[in-house]
C-alpha positions in Angstrom: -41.1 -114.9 -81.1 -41.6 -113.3 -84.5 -41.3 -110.0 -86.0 -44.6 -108.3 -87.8 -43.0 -105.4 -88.2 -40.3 -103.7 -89.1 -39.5 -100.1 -87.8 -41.3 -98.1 -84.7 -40.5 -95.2 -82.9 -41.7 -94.8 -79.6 -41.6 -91.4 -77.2 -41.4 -92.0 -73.3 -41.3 -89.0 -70.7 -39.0 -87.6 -68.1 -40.1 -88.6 -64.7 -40.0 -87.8 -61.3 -38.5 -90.5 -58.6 -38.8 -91.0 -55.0 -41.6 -87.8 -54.7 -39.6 -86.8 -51.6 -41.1 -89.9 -49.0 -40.8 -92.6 -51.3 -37.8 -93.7 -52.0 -37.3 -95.9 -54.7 -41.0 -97.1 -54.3 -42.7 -94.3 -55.8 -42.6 -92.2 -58.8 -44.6 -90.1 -61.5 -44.1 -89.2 -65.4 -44.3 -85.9 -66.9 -45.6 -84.7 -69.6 -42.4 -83.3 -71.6 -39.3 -83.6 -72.0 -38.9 -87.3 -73.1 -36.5 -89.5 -75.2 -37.4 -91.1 -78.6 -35.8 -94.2 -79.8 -36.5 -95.9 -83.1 -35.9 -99.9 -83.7 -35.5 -101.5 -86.8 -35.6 -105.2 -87.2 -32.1 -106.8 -88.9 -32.1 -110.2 -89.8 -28.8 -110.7 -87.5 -29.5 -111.5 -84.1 -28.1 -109.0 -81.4 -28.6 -105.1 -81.0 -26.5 -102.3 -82.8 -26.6 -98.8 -81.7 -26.4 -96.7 -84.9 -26.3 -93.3 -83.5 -27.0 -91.4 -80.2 -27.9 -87.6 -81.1 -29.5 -84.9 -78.5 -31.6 -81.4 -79.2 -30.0 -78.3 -79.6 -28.8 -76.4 -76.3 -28.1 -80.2 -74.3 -24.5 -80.8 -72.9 -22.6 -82.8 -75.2 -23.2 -86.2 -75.2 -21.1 -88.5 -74.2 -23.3 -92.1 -74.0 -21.5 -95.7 -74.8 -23.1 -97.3 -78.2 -21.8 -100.9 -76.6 -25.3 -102.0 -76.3 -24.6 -104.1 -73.1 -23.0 -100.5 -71.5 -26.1 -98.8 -72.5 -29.3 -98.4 -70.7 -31.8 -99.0 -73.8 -29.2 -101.5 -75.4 -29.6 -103.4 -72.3 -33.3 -103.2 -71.3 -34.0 -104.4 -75.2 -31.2 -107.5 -74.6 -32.8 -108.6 -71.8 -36.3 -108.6 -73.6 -35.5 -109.9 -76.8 -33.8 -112.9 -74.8 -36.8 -113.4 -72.5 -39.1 -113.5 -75.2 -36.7 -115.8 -77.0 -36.9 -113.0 -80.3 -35.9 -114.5 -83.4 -34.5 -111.2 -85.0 -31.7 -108.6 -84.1 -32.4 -104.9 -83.5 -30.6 -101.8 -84.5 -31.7 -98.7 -82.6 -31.2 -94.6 -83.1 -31.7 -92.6 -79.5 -32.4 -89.3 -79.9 -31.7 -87.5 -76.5 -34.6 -84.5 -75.8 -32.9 -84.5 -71.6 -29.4 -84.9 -70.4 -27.6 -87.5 -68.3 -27.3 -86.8 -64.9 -30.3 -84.9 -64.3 -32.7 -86.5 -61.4 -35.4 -86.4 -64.5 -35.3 -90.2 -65.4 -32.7 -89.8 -68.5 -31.6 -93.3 -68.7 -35.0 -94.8 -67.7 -36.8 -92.6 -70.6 -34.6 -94.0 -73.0 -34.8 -98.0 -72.0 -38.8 -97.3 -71.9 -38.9 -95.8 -75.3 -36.5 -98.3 -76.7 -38.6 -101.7 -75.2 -42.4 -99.7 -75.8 -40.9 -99.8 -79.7 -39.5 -102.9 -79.5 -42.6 -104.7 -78.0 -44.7 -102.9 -80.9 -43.0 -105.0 -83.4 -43.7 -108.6 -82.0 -46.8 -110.9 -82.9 -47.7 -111.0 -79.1 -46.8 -107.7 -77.8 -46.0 -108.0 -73.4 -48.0 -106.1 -71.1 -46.4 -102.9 -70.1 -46.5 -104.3 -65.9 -44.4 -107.3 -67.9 -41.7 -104.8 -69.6 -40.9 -103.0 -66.0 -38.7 -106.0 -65.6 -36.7 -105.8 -68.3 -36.4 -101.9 -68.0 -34.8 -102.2 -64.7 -32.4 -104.2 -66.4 -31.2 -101.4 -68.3 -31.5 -99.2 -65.0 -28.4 -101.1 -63.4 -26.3 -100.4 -66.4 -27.0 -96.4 -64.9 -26.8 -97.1 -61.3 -25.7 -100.6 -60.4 -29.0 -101.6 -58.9 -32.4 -102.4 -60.5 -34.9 -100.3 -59.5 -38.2 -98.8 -60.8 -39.2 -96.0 -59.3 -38.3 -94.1 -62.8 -38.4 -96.9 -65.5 -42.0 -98.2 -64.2 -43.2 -95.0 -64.7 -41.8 -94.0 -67.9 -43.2 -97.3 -69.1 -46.9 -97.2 -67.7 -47.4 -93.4 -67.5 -49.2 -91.5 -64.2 -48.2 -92.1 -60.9 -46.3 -95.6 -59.7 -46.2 -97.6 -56.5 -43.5 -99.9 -56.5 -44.9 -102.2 -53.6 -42.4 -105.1 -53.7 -39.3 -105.9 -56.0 -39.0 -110.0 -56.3 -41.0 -110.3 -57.6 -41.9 -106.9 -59.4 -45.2 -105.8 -57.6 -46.1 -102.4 -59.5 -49.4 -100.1 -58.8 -50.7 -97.5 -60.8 -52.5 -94.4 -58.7 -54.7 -91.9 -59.6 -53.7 -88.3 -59.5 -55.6 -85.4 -58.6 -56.7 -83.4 -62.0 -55.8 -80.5 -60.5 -52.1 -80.8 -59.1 -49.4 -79.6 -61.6 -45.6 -80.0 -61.2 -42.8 -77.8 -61.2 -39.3 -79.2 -62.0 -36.1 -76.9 -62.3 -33.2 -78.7 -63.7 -29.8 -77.2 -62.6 -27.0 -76.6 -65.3 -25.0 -79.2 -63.8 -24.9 -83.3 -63.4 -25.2 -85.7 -60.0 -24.0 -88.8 -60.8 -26.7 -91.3 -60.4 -24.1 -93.9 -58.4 -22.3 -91.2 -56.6 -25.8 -90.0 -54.7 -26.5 -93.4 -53.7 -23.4 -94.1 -52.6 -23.9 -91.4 -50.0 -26.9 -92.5 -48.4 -26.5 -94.6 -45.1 -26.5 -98.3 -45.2 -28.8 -98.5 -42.1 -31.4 -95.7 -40.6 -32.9 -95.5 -37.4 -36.1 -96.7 -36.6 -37.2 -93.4 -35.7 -36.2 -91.8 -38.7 -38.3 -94.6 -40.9 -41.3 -94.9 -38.9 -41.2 -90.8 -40.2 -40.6 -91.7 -43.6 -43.4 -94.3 -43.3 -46.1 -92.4 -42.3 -45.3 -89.8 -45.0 -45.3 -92.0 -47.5 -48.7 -93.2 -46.4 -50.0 -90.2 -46.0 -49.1 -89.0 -49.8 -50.9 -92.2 -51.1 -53.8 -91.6 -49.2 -54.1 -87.7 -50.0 -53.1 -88.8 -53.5 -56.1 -91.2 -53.9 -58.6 -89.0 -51.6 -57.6 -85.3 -53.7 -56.5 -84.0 -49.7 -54.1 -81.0 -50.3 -54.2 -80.6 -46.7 -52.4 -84.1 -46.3 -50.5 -84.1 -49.4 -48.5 -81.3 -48.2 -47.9 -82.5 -44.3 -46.4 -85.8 -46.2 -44.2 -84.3 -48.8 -41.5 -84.9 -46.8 -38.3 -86.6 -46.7 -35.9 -87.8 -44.1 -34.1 -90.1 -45.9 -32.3 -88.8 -48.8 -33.1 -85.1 -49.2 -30.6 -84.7 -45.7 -27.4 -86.3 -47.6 -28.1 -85.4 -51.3 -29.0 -81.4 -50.9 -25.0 -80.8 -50.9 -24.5 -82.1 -54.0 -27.2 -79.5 -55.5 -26.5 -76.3 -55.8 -29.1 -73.8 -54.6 -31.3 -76.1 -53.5 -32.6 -75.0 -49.9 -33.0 -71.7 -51.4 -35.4 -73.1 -54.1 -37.2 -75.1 -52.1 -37.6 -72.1 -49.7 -38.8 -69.9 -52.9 -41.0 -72.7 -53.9 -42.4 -72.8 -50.3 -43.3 -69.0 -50.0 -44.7 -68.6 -53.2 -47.9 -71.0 -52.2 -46.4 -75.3 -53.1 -47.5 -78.0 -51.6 -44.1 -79.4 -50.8 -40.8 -79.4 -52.6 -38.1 -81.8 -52.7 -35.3 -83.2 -54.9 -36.2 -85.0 -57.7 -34.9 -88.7 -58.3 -30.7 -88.3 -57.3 -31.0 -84.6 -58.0 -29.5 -82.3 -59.2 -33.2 -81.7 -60.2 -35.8 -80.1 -57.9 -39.3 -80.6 -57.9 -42.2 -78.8 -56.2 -46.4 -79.6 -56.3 -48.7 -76.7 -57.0 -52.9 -77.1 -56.8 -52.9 -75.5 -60.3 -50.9 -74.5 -63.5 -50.8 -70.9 -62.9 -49.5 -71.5 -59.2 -46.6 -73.9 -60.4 -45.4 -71.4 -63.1 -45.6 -69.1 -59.8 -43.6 -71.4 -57.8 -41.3 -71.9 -61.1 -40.4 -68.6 -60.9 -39.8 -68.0 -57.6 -37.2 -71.2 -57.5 -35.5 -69.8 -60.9 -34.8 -66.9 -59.5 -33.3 -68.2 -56.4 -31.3 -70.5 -58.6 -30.1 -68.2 -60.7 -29.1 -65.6 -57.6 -27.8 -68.4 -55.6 -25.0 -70.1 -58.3 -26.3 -70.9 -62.1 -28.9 -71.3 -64.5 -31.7 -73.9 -65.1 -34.4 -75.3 -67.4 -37.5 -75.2 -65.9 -40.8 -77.3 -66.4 -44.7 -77.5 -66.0 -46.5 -80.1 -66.2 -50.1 -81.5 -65.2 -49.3 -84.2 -61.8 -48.7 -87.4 -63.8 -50.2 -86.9 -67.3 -47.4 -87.8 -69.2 -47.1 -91.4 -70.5 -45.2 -93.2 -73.2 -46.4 -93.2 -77.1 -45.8 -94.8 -80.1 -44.5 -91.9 -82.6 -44.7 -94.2 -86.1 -44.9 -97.9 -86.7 -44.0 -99.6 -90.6 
């Protein structure tokens, strides 16, 4: 496939996976922070990464520019060779989020970097077609392809991953007037260390629990049932094993709880915590009250409103 153009820059958001029952099968975009990658059409075949710079007041960066050890190098390798491209790429990633944060860093970064990508091609792929190739880049991260972050840093809103081979993906319609809260902790979990944690096996009591919870959130999702929403925001999966490695985080959940959320739970592999509030002015509430347990319990975070799955990905310029 040909080139039309020959530079974009694409913006794609920070997101939240797993939404406490759905592990790896459900997951919703924000509205800010994001990553931006730009992609320039070179005449070689193959992918340089030029440079890899972050805002002010992120950790240091310390991301491999080996495409094929990156997550965006690797999402855009695997597209250009499914659509059989016949051009090279060089890309700049501009980091607005850091590694390690439960917030969808790496997937934000291969979304941005295949949204601009496709944006340059005569026949641009569907953005249900570029999940696949995101989850590429998303076993460079964790060593497993999955798309509870990348699908919906790619398609925006909320995501229901219903089936992986193949890749079955469902967008869902969010209640106008939920807003999230997400605190990120001054620290990093390791994306492969929190997996590696969970159980191989649960028992069949345990996921008949984290069935009907799941269920329940899709339904009160789609019917605008705070009532339900809440009674399913639950998890009895991963929440047990991973709240060690986060520091503070029964006492923000219990903040977040008492000041009036929904539900509140751990945000993708943490060490990020996320809560659900029925309006803007009860999440920066609930924001408050989980900052401040934070803060008195161990360290500092970055906190974060945003409208229930308004974010989505954007092209910033296209020559």
């Amino acid at each position: 496939m040909k080139a039309v153009k020959t530079e974009a820059t694409a913006f794609a958001p920070a997101t939240v996976a797993n939404v406490a029952c759905g592990f790896d099968v459900l997951g919703f975009a924000l509205e800010s922070p994001g990553d931006e990658v730009t992609v320039r059409v070179t005449a070689e075949r193959g992918i340089v990464i030029t440079d890899i710079s972050s805002d002010d007041g992120l950790p240091e960066l310390n991301l491999p520019t080996n495409p094929l050890e990156n997550t965006a190098g690797g999402a855009v390798a695997a597209y250009l060779d499914g659509i059989q491209a016949d051009f090279g790429v060089s890309m700049s990633i501009r980091k607005r989020m850091p590694a390690g944060s439960g917030m969808g860093s790496s997937a934000a970064s291969a979304a941005a970097a295949l949204v601009a990508v496709n944006a340059l091609v005569e026949k641009p792929l569907s953005p249900e077609e570029l999940v696949d190739f995101g989850m590429k880049g998303e076993a460079i991260a964790s060593g497993s392809e999955h798309a509870d972050n990348v699908a919906p840093a790619i398609m925006g809103g909320i995501v229901l991953i219903r089936g992986y081979k193949p890749t079955d993906v469902v967008r869902i319609n969010a209640p106008q007037h939920l807003h999230c809260t997400v605190i990120r902790p001054h620290c990093e979990v390791s994306t492969k260390e929190a997996r590696g944690i969970l159980p191989k096996e649960i028992p069949m009591k345990t996921a008949i629990t984290q069935w009907g919870n799941l269920a329940g959130l899709i339904v009160g999702l789609m019917q605008s049932d705070d009532g339900l929403i809440a009674r399913s925001l639950h998890d009895v999966v991963a929440e047990p094993h991973r709240a060690a490695l986060i520091p503070g985080f029964y006492a923000m959940k219990q903040a977040a709880l008492d000041a009036g959320a929904l539900g509140c739970s751990i945000s993708g592999s943490g060490p990020s915590v996320f809560a659900l509030s029925t309006s803007r002015k009860a999440a920066e509430r609930v924001g408050a009250a989980m900052h401040a347990a934070l803060t008195e319990a161990c360290t500092e975070g970055t906190l974060y409103v945003s409208r229930l799955a308004e974010g989505s990905p954007r092209i910033v310029s296209l020559k």
